[in-house]
RODO-2510 file (C-alpha; in nm, 4 decimals, decimal comma):
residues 489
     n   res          X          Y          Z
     1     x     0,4853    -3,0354    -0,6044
     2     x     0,7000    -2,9028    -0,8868
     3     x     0,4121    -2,6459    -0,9747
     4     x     0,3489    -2,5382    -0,6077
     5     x     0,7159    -2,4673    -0,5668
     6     x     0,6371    -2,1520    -0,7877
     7     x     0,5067    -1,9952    -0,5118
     8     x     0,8903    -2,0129    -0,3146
     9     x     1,0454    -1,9485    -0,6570
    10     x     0,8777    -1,6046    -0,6521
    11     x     0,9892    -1,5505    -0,3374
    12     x     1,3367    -1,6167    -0,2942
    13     x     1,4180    -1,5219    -0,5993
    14     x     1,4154    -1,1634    -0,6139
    15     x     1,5493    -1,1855    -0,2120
    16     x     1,8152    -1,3451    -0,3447
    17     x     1,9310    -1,1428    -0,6633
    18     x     1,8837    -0,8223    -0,3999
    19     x     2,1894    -0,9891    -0,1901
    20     x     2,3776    -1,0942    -0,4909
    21     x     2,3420    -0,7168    -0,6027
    22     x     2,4561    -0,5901    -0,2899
    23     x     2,7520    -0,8252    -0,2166
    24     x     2,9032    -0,8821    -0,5427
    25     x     3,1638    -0,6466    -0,6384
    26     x     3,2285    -0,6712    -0,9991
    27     x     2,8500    -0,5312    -0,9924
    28     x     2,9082    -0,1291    -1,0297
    29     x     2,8687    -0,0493    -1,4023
    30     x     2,5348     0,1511    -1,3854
    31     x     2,3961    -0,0224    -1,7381
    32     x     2,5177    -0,3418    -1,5892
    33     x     2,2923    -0,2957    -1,2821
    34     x     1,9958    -0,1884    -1,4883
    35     x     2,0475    -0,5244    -1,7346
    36     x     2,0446    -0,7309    -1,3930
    37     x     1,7478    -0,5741    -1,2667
    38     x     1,5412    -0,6091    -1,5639
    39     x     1,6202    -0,9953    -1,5463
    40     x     1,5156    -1,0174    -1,2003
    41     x     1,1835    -0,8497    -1,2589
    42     x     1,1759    -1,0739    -1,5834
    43     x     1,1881    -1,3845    -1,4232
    44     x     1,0045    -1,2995    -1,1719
    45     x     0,7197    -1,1639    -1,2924
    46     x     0,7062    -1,4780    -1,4906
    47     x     0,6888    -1,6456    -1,2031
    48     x     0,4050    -1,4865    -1,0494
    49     x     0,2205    -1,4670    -1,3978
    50     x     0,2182    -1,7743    -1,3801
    51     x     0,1024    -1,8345    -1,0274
    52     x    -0,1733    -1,5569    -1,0806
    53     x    -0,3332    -1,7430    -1,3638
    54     x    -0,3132    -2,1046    -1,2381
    55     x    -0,4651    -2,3118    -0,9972
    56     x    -0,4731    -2,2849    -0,6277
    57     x    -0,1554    -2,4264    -0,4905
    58     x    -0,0179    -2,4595    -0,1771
    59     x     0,3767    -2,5005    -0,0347
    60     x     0,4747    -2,5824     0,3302
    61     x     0,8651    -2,5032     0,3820
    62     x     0,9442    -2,5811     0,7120
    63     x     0,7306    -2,6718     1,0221
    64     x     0,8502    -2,5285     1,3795
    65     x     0,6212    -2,7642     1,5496
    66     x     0,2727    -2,9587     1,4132
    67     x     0,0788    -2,7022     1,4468
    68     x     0,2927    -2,4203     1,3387
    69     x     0,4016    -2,4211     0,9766
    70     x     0,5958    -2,1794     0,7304
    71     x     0,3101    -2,1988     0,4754
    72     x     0,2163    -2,0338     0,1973
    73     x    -0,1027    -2,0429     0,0281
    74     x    -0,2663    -1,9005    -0,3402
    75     x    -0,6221    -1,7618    -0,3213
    76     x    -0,8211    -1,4981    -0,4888
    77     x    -0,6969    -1,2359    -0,2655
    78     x    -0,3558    -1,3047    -0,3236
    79     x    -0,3285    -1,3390    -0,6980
    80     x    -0,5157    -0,9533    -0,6589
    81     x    -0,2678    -0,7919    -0,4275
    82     x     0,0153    -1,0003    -0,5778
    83     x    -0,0541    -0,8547    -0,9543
    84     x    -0,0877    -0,4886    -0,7941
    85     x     0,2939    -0,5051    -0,6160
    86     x     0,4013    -0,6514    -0,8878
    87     x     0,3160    -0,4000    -1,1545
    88     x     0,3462    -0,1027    -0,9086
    89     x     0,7569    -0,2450    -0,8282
    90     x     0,8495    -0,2914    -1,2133
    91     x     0,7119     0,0557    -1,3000
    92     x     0,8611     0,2164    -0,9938
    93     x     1,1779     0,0125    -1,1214
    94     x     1,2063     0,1289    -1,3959
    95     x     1,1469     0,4640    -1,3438
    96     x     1,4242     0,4495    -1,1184
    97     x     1,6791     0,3916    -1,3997
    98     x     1,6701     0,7403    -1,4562
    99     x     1,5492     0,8797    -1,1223
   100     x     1,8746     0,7628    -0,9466
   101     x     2,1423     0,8554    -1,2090
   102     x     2,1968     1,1725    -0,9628
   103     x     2,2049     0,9777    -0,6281
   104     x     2,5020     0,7833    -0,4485
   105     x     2,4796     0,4168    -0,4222
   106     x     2,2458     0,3290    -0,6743
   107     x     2,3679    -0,0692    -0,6332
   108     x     2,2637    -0,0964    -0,2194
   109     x     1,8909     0,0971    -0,3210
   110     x     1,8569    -0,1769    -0,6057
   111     x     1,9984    -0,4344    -0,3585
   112     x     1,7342    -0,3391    -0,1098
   113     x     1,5002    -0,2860    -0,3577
   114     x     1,4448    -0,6508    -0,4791
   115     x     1,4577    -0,7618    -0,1265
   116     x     1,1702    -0,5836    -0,0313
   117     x     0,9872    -0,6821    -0,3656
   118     x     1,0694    -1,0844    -0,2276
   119     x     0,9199    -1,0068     0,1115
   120     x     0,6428    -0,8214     0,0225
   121     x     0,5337    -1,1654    -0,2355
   122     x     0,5694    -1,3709     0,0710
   123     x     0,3734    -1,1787     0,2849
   124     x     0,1133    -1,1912     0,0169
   125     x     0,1497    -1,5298    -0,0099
   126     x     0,1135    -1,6160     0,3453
   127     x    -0,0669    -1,9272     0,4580
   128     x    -0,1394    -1,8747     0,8209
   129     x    -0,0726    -1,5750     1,0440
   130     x     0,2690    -1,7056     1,1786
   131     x     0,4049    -1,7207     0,7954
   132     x     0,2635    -1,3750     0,7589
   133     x     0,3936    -1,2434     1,1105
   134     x     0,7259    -1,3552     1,0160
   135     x     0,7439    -1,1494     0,6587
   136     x     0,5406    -0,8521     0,7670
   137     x     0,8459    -0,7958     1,0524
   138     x     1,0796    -0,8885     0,7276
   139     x     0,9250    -0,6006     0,5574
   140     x     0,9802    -0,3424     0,8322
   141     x     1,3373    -0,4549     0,8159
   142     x     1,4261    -0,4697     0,4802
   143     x     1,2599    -0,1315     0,4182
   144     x     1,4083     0,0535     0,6096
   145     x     1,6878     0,0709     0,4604
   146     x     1,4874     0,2543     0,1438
   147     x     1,3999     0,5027     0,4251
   148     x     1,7575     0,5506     0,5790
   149     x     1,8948     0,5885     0,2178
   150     x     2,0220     0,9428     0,2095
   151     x     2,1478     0,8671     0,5190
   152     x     2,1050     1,2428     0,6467
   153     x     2,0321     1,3053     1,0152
   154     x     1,6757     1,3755     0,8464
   155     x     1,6699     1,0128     0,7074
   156     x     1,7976     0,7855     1,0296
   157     x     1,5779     1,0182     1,2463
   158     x     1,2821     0,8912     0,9858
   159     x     1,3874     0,5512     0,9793
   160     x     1,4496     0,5037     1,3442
   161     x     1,0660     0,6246     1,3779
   162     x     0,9431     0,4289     1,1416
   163     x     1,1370     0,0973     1,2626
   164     x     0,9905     0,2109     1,6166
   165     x     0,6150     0,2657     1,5636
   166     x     0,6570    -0,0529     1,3317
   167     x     0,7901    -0,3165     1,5456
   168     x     0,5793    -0,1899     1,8472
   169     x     0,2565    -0,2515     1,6174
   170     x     0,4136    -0,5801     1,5438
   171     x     0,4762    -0,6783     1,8726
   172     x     0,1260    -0,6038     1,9398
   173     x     0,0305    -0,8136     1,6840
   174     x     0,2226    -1,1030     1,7874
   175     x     0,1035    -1,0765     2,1591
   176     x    -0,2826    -1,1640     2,0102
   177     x    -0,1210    -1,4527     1,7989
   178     x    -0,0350    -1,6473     2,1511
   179     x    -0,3728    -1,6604     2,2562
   180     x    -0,5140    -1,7557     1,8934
   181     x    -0,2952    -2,0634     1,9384
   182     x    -0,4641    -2,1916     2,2247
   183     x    -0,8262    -2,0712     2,1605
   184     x    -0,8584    -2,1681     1,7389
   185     x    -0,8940    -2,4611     1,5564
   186     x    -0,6256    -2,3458     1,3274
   187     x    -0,4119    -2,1035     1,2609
   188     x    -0,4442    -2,0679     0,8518
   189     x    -0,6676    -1,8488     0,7305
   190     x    -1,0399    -1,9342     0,6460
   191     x    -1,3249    -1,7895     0,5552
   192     x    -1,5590    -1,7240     0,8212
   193     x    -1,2682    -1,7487     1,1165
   194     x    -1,0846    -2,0229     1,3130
   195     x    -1,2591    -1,9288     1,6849
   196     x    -1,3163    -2,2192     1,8372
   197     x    -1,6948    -2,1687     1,9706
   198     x    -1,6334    -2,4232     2,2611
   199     x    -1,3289    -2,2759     2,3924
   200     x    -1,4596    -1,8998     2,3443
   201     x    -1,7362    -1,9512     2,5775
   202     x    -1,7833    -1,7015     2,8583
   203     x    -1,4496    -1,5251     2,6819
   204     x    -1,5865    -1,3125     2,4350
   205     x    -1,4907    -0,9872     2,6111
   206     x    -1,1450    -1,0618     2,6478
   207     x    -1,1082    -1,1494     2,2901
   208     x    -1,2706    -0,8395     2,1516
   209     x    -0,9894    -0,7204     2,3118
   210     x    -0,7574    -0,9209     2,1618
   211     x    -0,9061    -0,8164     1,7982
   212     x    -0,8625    -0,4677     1,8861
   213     x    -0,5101    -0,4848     2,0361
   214     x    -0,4587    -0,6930     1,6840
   215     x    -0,5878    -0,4576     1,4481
   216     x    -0,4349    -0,0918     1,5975
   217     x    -0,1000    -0,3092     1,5915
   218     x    -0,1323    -0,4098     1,2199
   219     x    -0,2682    -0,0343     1,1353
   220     x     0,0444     0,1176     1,2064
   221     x     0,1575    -0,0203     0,8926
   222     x    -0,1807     0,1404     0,7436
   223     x    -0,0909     0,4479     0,9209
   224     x    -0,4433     0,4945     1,0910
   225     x    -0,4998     0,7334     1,3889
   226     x    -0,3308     0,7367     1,6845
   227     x    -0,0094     0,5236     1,4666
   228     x     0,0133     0,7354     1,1806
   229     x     0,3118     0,9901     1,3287
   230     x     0,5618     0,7773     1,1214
   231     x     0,4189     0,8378     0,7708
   232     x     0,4866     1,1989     0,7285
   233     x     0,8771     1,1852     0,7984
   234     x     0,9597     0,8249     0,6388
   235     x     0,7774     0,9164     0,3271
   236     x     0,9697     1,2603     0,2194
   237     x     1,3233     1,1390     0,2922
   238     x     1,3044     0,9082     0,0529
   239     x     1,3996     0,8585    -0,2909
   240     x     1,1054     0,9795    -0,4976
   241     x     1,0802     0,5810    -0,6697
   242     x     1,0999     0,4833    -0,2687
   243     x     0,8220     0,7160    -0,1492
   244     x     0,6048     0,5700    -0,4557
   245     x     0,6183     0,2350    -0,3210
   246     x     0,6505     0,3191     0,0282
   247     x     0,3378     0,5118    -0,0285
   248     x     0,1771     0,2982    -0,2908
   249     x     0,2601    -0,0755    -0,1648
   250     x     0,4296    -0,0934     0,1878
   251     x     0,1222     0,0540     0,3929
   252     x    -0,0950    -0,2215     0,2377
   253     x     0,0607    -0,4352     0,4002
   254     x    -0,1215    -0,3253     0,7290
   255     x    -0,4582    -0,3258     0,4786
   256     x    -0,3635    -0,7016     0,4182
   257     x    -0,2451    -0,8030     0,7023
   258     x    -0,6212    -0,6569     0,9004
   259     x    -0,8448    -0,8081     0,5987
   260     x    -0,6709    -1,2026     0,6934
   261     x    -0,7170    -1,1324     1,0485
   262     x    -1,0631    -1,0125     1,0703
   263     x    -1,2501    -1,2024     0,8526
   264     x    -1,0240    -1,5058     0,8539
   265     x    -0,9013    -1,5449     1,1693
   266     x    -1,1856    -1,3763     1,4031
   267     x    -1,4538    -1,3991     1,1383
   268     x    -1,6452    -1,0810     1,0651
   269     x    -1,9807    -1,1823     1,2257
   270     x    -1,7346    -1,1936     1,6117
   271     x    -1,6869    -0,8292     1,5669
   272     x    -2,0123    -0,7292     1,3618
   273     x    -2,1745    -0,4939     1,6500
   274     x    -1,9648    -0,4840     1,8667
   275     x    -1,7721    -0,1756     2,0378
   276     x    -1,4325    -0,2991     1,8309
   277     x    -1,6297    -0,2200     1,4950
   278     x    -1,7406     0,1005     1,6529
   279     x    -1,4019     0,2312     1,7531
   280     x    -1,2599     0,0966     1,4422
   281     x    -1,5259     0,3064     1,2375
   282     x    -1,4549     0,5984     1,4218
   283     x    -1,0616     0,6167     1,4297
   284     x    -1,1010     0,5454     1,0436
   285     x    -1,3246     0,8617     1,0003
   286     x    -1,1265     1,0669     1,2305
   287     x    -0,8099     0,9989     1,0113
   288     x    -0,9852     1,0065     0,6624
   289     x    -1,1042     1,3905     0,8167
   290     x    -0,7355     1,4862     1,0143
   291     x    -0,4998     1,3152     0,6831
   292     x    -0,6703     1,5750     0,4438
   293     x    -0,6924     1,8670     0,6775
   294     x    -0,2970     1,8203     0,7565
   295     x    -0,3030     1,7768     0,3408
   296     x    -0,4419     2,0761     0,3132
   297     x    -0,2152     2,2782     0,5107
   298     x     0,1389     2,1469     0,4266
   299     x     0,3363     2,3380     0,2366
   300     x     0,6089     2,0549     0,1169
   301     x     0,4619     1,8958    -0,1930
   302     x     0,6230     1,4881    -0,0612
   303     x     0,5247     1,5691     0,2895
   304     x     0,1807     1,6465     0,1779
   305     x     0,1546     1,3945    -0,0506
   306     x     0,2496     1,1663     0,2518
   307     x    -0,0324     1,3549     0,4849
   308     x    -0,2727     1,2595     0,1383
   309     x    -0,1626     0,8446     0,2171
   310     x    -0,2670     0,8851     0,5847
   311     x    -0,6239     0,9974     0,4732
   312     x    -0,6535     0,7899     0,1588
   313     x    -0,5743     0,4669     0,3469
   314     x    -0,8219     0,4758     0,5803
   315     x    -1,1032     0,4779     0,2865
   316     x    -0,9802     0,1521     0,2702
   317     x    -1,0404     0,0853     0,6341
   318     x    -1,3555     0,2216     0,6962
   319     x    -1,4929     0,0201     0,4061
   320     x    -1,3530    -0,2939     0,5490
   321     x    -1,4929    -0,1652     0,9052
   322     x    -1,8503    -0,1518     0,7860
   323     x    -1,7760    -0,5312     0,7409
   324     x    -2,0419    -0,6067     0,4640
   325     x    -2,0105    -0,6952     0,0835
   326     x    -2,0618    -0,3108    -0,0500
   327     x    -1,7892    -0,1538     0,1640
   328     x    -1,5703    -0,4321     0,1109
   329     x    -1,5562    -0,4124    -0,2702
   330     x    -1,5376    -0,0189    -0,2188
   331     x    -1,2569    -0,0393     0,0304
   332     x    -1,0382    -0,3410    -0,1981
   333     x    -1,1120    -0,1262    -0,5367
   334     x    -1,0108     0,1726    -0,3872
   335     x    -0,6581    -0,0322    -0,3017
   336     x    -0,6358    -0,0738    -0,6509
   337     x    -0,7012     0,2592    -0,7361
   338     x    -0,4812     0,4550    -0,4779
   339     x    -0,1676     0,2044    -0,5041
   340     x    -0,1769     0,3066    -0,9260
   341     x    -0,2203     0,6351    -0,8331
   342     x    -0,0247     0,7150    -0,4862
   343     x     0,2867     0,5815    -0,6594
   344     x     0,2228     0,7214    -0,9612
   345     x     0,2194     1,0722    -0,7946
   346     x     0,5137     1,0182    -0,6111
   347     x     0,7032     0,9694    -0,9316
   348     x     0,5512     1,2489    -1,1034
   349     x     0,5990     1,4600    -0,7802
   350     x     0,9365     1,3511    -0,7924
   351     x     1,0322     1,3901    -1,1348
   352     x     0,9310     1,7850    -1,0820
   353     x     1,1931     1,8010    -0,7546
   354     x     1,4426     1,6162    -1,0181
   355     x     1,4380     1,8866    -1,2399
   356     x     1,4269     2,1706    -1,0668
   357     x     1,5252     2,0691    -0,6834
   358     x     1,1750     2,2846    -0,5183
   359     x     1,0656     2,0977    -0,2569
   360     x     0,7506     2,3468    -0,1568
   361     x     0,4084     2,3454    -0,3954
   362     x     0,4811     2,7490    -0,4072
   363     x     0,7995     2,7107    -0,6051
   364     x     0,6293     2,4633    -0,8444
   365     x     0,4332     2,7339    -0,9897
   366     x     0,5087     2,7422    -1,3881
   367     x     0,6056     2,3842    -1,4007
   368     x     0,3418     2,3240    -1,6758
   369     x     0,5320     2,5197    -1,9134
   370     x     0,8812     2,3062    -1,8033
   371     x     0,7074     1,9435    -1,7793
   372     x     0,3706     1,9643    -1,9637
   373     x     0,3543     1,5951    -1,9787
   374     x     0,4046     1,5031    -1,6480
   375     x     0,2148     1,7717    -1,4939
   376     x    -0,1171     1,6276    -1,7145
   377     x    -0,0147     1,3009    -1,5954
   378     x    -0,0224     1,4337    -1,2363
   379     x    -0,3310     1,6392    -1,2983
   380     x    -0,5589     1,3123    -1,4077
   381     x    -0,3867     1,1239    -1,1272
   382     x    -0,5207     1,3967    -0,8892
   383     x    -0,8431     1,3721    -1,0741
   384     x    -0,9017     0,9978    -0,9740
   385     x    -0,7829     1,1031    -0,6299
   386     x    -1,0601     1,3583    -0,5739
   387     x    -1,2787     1,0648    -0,7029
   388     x    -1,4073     1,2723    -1,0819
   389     x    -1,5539     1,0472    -1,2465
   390     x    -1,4706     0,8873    -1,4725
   391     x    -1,1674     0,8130    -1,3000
   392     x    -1,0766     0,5145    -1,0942
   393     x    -1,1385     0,7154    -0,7412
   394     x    -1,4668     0,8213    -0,8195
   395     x    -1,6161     0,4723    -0,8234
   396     x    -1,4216     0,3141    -0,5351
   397     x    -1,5692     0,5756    -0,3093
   398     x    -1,9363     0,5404    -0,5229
   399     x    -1,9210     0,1768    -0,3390
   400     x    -1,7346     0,3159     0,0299
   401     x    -2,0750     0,5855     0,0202
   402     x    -2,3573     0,3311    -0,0811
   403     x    -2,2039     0,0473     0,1593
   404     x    -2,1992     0,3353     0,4678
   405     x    -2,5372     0,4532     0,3545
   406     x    -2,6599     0,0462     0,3416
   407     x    -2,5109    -0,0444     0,6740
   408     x    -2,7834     0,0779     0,8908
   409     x    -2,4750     0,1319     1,1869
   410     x    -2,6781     0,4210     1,3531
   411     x    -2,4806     0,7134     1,3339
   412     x    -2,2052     0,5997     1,0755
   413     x    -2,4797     0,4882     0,7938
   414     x    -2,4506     0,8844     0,7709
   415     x    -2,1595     1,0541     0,8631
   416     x    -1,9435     0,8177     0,6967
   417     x    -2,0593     0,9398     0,3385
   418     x    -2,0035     1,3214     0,4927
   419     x    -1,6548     1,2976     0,6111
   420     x    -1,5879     1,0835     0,2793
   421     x    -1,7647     1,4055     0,0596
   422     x    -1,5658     1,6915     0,2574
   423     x    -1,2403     1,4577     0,2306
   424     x    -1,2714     1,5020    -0,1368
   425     x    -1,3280     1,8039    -0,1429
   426     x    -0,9886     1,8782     0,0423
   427     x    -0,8437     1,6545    -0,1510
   428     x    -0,9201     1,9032    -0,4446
   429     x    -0,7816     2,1908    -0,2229
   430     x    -0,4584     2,0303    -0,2091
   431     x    -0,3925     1,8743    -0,5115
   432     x    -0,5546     2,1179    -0,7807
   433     x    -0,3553     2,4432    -0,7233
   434     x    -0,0115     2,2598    -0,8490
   435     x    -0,1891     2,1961    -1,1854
   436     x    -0,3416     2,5706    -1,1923
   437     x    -0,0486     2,7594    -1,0957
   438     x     0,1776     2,5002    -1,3088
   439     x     0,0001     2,5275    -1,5840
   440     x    -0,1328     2,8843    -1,5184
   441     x     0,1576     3,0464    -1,2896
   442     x     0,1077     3,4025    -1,1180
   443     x     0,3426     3,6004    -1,2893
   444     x     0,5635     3,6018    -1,6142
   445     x     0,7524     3,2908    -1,6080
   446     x     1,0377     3,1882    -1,8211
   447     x     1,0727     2,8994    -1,8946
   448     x     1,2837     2,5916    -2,1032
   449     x     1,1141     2,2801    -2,1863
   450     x     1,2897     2,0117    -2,0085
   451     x     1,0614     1,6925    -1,9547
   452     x     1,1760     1,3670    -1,7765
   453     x     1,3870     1,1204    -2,0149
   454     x     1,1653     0,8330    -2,1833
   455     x     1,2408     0,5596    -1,8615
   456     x     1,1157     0,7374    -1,6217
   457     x     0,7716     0,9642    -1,8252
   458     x     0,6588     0,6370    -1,9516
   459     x     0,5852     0,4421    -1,6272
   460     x     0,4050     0,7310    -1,4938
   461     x     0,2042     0,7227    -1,8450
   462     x     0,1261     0,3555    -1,7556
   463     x     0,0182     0,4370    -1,4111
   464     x    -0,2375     0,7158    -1,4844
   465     x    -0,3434     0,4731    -1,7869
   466     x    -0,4326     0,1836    -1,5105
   467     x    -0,6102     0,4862    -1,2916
   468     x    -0,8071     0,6119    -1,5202
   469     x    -0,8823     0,2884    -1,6928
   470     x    -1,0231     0,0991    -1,3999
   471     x    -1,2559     0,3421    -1,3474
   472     x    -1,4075     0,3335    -1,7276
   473     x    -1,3666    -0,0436    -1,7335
   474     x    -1,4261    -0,1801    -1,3826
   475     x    -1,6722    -0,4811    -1,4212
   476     x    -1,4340    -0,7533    -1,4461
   477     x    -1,2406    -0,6334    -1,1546
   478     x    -1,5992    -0,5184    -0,9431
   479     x    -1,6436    -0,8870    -1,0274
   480     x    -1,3722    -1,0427    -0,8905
   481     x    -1,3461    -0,8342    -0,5364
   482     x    -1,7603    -0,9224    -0,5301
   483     x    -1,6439    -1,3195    -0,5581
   484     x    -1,3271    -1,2386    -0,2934
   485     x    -1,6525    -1,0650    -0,0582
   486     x    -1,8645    -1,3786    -0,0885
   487     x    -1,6022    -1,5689     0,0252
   488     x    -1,5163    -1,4198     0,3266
   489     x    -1,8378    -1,2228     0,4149
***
């Protein structure tokens, strides 16, 4: 029990040094802040280390009837997602430090900041789909104040959509968990699905439905065609440390959240064939197509980096769609490989708007000469985004191609690997031109070297590091997703 109680250690914790931060007075001194900080993401992260590395451990907090437990559970899956959040919300952090030396307020986006951190572990966490219900609406709550932080009209307009499309996704969530109660053996997630066979006779119909309604609700989060509206205003009002992990982390939770459900609550071989994997395929295509053609044409370099999260996310879904062992390991690579390099981007992106307050990619031109380092750190970010190889990108969307091509699904054995080819080539199109006309700008430019301090240029050096390196060292980690696909597929 004392071991297991880890798992509530690292959640609470942080939850409750965000509250401390934000109701304690005597808290203002900025140094002070950034000493208390680093001790919360000390302690923490020793606590999940240690949870990460150990044995599988359970932890039931409080039971609202029998059958209906707040639960939390440690399996392969977990310790994966819960090492990625983790390293993406101490660099992002960090980078911070210096990043919100010019804004107002710095304690309540700190305060807020660890909160969300807390939730986001006990979503992870998450036993059974109640437990994971409850933090997933936690997550929309507590982050939404990161949204409505500049409190402009721009920002509560933002938030107010994003709260909106959230909690109706939720909501439609929650109205598949009723009938789950009554029709499965249990409501914790296994491998293979809790559908009870007896009880699902003659029902099957209805509760393809019910899988559908389930995952468009939790893809909001993802921001997947038709819910994706929300992603392009909450994402560029934002602090630019915000946008990285609003960009990076928060719309995994939707990836998360649809992985537990379908192939451990409805079991991948209920949908396998049937019209919900078809839709699913195609709304996944449409937005990995519409995400980089909006990319493409947006002139704001956050708002198109935003557009970029809308495509890039549903890589991840249409691998999981194809709902066998190839696509799966593409689509839970390429989670590791966008959340290192969407947040990454966003604070490189946002170091540039730091320093010289141009919001549009046509008044970036000649930023090379100002920020050389950040603009190569940017540059082989983009480069794993494109999927070059040897870059992290390149071989998440090596595995996304040869599972499509593998599937035999008629028409989407084909077309997949086509939309996923022209989406990188778009991709290029968007990103590219800040690195040529940074580096190589139109006309005379004058410039005065002025690069980021040290706190906030070296986590975005540790982020392209982790990019890049997972693509030139990926067997342990192709590894471990492959065992996480056995189990569930």
């Amino acid at each position: 029990m004392s071991k297991n109680i880890l798992i509530l250690f690292s959640i609470v914790f942080p939850i409750i040094s965000g509250f401390v931060l934000l109701c304690y007075p005597k808290v203002k001194d900025r140094k002070k802040i950034q000493i208390y900080m680093l001790g919360v993401f000390g302690i923490t992260g020793g606590f999940v280390s240690n949870i990460i590395t150990g044995r599988a451990m359970t932890y039931t907090l409080y039971e609202f009837m029998e059958s209906i437990p707040i639960y939390f559970k440690i399996d392969n899956m977990g310790r994966l997602f819960a090492s990625l959040v983790t390293i993406a919300f101490i660099l992002s952090g960090l980078y911070s430090f210096g990043y919100m030396e010019h804004e107002r307020n710095e304690k309540r986006y700190f305060g807020f900041y660890l909160i969300v951190y807390g939730v986001f572990l006990g979503l992870i966490f998450s036993g059974n789909i109640v437990t994971l219900y409850i933090f997933y609406e936690l997550l929309t709550l507590t982050s939404f104040f990161l949204v409505i932080y500049a409190q402009t009209r721009e920002a509560v307009m933002a938030a107010m959509k994003y709260m909106f499309y959230s909690l109706c996704g939720a909501y439609m969530a929650l109205f598949g968990i009723y009938f789950l109660y009554q029709y499965g053996t249990t409501l914790e997630f296994t491998p293979g699905g809790v559908l009870d066979p007896s009880l699902l006779q003659g029902k099957e119909e209805f509760f393809l439905f019910i899988a559908f309604f389930m995952l468009i609700g939790f893809s909001v989060k993802a921001g997947m065609f038709p819910m994706h509206g929300w992603l392009s205003s909450a994402h560029p009002v934002a602090p630019a440390p915000a946008s990285g992990i609003l960009s990076g982390i928060i719309v995994k939770a939707g990836v998360f959240a649809i992985i537990r459900i379908v192939f451990e609550i409805f079991g991948a071989d209920f949908l396998k064939g049937s019209w919900v994997q078809q839709v699913w395929m195609t709304l996944s295509l449409i937005t990995i197509f519409m995400g980089s053609m909006l990319a493409y044409k947006e002139s704001i370099v956050k708002k198109r980096f935003a557009y970029s999260t809308v495509s890039q996310i549903s890589y991840i879904l249409f691998g999981l769609s194809l709902l066998e062992p190839k696509g799966f390991v593409g689509a839970l690579f390429h989670t590791c490989v966008h959340i290192f390099v969407k947040t990454g981007l966003f604070l490189a992106i946002g170091g540039m708007i730091f320093k010289t307050g141009n919001i549009k990619v046509e008044h970036l031109d000649g930023i090379g000469k100002k920020m050389p380092f950040t603009l190569w750190c940017y540059t082989l970010l983009s480069l794993s985004l494109i999927g070059i190889p040897p870059a992290g990108g390149f071989l998440s969307k090596w595995f996304l191609a040869i599972g499509s091509l593998e599937s035999g699904i008629s028409v989407f054995s084909w077309i997949g690997p086509i939309i996923l080819v022209v989406s990188a080539l778009l991709t290029a199109g968007y990103v590219l031109p800040i690195t040529m006309n940074g580096f190589f700008p139109k006309a005379d430019w004058t410039y005065k070297r002025d690069e980021l301090r040290k706190v906030m240029v070296i986590p975005i050096l540790i982020l392209t590091v982790l990019a890049i390196g997972i693509g030139m060292f990926p067997n342990r980690l192709v590894t471990y997703i492959g065992n996480i696909a056995e189990q569930l597929l």
